[in-house]
C-alpha positions in Angstrom: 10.1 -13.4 -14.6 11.2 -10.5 -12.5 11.2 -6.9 -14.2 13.7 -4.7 -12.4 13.4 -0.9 -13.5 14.9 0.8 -10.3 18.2 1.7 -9.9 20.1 0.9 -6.9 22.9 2.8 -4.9 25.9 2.2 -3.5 24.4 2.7 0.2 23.7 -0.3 2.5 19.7 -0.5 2.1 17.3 0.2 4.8 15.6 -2.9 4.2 17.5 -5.9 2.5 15.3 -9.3 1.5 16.9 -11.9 -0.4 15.6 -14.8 -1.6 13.1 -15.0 1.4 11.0 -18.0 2.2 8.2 -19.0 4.3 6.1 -21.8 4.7 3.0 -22.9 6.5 1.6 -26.3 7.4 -1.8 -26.6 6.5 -3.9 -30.1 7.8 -6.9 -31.3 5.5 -9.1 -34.2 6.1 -8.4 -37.0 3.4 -11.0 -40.2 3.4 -14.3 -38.7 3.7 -12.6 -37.4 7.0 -11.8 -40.2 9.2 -8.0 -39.0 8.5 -5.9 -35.8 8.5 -3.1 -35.0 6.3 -0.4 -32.2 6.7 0.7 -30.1 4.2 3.4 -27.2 3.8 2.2 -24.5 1.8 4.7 -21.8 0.4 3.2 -18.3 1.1 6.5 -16.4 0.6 9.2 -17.9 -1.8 12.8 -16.8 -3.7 11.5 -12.6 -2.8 14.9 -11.1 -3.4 14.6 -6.9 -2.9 16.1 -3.9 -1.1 14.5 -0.6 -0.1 16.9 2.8 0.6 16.2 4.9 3.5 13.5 7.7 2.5 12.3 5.5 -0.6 8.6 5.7 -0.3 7.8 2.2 -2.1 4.5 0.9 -3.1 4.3 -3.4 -1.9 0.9 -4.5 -3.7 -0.7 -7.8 -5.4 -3.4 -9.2 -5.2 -5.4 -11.0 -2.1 -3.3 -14.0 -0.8 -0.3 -13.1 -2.7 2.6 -12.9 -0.1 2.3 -9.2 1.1 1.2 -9.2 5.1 3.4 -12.2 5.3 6.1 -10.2 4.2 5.7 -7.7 6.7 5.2 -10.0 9.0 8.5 -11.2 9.1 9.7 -7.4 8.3 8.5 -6.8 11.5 9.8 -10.1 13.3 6.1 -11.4 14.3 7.3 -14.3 11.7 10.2 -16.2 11.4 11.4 -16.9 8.0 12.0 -20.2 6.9 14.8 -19.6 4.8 16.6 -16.8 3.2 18.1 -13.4 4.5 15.9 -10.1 5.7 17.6 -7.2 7.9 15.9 -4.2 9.0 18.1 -1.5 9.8 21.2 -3.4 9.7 18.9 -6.1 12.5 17.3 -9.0 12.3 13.5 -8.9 12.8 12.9 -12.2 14.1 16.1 -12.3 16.3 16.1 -8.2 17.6 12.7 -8.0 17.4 12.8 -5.4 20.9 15.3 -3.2 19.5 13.5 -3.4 16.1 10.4 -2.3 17.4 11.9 1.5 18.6 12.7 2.0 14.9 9.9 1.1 13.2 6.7 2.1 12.8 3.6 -0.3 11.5 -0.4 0.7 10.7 -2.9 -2.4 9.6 -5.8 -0.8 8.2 -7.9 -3.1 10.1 -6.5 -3.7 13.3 -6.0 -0.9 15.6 -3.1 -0.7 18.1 -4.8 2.0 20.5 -7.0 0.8 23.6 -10.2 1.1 22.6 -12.2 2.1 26.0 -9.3 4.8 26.4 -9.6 8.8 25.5 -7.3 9.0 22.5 -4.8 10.9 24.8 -3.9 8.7 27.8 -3.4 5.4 24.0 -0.7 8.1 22.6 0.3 9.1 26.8 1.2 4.7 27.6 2.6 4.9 24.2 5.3 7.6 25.2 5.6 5.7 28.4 6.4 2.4 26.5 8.9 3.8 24.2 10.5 5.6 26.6 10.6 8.9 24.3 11.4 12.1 25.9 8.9 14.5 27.6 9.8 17.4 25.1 10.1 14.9 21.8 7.1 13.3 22.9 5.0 17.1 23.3 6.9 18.4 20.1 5.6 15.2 18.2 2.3 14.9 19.1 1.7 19.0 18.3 2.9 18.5 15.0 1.1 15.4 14.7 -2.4 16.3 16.2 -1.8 19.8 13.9 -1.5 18.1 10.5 -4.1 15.4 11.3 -6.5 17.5 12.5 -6.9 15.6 15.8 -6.8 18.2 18.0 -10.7 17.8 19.0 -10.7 14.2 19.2 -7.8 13.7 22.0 -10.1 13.5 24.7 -12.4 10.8 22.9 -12.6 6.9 23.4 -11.0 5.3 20.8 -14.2 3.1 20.0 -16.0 6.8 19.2 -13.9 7.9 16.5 -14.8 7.3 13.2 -12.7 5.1 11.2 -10.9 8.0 9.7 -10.3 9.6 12.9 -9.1 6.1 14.3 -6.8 5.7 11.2 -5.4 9.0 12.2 -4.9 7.9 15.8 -2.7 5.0 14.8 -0.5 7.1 12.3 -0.1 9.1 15.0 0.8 6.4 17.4 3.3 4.8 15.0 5.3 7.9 14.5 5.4 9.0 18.2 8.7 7.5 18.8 10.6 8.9 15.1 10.7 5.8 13.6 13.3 4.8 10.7 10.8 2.8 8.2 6.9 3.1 8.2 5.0 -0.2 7.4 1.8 0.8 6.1 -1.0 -2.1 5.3 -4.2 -1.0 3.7 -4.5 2.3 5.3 -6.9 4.3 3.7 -9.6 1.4 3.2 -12.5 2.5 4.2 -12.1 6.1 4.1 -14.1 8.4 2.4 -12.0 10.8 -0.3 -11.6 13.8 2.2 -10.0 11.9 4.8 -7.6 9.5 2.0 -6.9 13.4 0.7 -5.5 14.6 4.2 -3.9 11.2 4.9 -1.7 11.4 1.7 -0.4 15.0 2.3 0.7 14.0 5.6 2.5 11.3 4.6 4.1 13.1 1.6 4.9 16.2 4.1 6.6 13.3 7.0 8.8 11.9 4.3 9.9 15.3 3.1 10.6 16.8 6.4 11.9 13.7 8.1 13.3 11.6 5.6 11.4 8.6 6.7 10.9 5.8 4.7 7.7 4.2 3.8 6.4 0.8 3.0 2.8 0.7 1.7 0.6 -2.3 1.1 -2.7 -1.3 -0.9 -5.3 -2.1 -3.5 -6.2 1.8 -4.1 -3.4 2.4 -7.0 -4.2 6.5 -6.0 -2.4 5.8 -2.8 0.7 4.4 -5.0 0.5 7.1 -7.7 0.5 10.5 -4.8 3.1 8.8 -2.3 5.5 6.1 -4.8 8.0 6.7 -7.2 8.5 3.0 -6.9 6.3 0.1 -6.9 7.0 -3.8 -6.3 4.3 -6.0 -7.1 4.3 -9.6 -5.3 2.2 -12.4 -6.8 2.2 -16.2 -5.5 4.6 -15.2 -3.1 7.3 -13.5 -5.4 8.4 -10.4 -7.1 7.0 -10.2 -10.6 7.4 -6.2 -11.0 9.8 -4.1 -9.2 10.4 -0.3 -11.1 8.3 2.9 -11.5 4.6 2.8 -11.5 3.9 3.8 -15.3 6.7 0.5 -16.5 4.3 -1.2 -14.7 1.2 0.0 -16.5 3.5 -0.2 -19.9 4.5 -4.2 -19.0 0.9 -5.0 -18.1 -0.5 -3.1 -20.9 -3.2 -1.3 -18.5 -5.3 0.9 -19.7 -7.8 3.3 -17.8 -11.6 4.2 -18.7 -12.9 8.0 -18.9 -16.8 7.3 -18.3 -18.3 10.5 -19.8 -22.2 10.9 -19.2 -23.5 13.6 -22.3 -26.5 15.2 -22.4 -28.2 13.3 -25.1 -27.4 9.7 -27.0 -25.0 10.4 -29.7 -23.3 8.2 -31.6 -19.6 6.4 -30.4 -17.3 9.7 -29.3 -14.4 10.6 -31.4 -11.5 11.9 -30.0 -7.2 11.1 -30.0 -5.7 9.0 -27.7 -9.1 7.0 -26.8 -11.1 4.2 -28.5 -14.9 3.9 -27.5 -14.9 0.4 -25.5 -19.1 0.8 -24.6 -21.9 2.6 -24.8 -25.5 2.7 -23.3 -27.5 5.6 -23.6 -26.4 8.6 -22.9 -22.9 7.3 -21.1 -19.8 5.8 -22.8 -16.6 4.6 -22.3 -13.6 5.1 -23.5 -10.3 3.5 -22.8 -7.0 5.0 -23.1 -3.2 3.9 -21.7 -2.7 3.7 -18.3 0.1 5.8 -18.5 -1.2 8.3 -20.5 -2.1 12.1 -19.2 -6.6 12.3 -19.1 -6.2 15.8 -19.7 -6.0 16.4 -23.2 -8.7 13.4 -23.6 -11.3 15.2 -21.4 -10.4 19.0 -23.0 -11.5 17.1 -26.0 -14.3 15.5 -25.3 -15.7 18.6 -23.3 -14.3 21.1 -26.0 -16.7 19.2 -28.7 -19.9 17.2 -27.1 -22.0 18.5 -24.4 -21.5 16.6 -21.3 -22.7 16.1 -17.7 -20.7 14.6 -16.2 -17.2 12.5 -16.4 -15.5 10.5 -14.5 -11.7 8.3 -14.6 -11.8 4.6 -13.5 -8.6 3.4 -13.0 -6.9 0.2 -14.0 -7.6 -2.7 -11.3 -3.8 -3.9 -10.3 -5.6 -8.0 -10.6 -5.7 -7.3 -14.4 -2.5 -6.1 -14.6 -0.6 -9.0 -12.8 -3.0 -11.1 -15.0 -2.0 -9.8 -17.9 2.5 -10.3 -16.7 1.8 -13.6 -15.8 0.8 -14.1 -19.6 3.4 -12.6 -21.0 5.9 -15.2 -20.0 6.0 -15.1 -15.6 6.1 -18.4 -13.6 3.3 -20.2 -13.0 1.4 -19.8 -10.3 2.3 -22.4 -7.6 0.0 -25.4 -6.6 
């Protein structure tokens, strides 16, 4: 089943996928293993979407479900095996040189600077390699270094930043030479919430100010909810959700959980909007739609108990595919 709540415009998309496929061969050993058998597991299959230039769209599921091999072939590292995807108006796999000048990609946990170089001389062979003029290059990496507070790291080794400095550092590098689209997987893992903070605003500001559009793969649904007005979720290798971020939280039936610590036991809070799921001690739980505001629910609770402290766990995304796949979605592939 495939949920479509976005509306589509008459533009030629940025990004066009339709009814992509790809396939690996996998070898196992069969008779106590005196023999080896090949066979083709389907890691992307029947993804049909598109993406406008300056959408800033959300690409998440859970582990193993489809999404780095998506951007894989997004990016032309893999070739599909059947089915359409253009770039740009390119084809990855086939343009992949001229692809690469306008696009931009981050992995979270692979770094694409030279890690015994100062930080400086990765973003100077980077200029070099692009080919991107002397005074875009200086204008770009001012503004860059400015709002990601790199200024005092330029002259470091890459393998002596910290991993939020060295998630800076490839941002950086990625949008030294303007890209188009920005493929970003997993890239505030790791981070500690200062550093996801600053990350966020940048991107927000770049896709105000430049127009660029924005493909993010991640597991922290924060990322989604401060940069996405659009979010496609990707399980078993196809789209099961593609629309706004609360449809999905309405189709999945998420919910979220206000932990509120109070001073003393008491017995099960009472307040609108939230129903009392646990309780130990002192803390409590309450659970309340996903796509509801915590506001009022906290004004209340603080307004009529005495508290400690609270705090707002958010729904994991697992549950919620979980919970569309039981409402009626294909089943999973073998």
């Amino acid at each position: 089943m495939s949920v479509t709540g976005s509306v589509r415009s008459a533009q030629a998309p940025l990004i066009d996928v339709r009814d992509l496929e790809r396939t690996f061969d996998v070898r196992r050993r069969v008779d106590g293993g005196r023999r080896r058998v090949r066979d083709s597991v389907l890691a992307v299959h029947d993804l049909t979407f598109s993406v406008q230039a300056g959408e800033m769209v959300g690409y998440i599921g859970p582990n193993g479900a489809g999404k780095s091999t998506t951007i894989k072939m997004l990016t032309g590292i893999l070739v599909p095996t059947g089915g359409h995807v253009s770039v740009a108006g390119l084809d990855p796999s086939r343009d992949r040189v001229e692809l690469a000048r306008r696009i931009g990609v981050v992995f979270g946990q692979r770094s694409t600077l030279w890690w015994d170089l100062p930080l400086r001389d990765s973003f100077d062979l980077l200029q070099k390699m692009y080919r991107i003029s002397p005074a875009r290059y200086r204008d770009n990496l001012g503004r860059f270094v400015e709002l990601l507070d790199l200024g005092d790291q330029l002259d470091t080794p890459v393998r002596q930043l910290s991993l939020g400095q060295r998630m800076r550092g490839d941002i950086t590098a990625a949008l030294l030479h303007d890209p188009e689209v920005l493929y970003l997987d997993e890239p505030t893992i790791g981070l500690d919430v200062v550093s996801k903070g600053r990350l966020r605003e940048f991107l927000r500001a770049l896709n105000d100010e430049r127009g660029t559009t924005l493909l993010l793969t991640t597991h922290d649904l924060q990322d989604i909810e401060a940069l996405c007005d659009r979010v496609i979720v990707i399980d078993h290798g196809t789209s099961v959700y593609d629309g706004p971020l609360a449809g999905l939280h309405v189709e999945g039936g998420s919910s979220r959980t206000l932990v509120v610590d109070l001073v003393d036991e008491a017995p099960p809070v009472e307040v609108p909007g939230a129903t009392v799921r646990r309780v130990e001690g002192p803390r409590q739980w309450l659970s309340f739609p996903a796509d509801a505001s915590a506001a009022p629910i906290v004004a209340a609770v603080a307004a009529s108990y005495d508290v400690a402290d609270l705090s707002i766990q958010e729904p994991d995304i697992e549950d919620v595919i979980r919970e569309l796949y039981s409402r009626g979605a294909p089943e999973p592939l073998g």
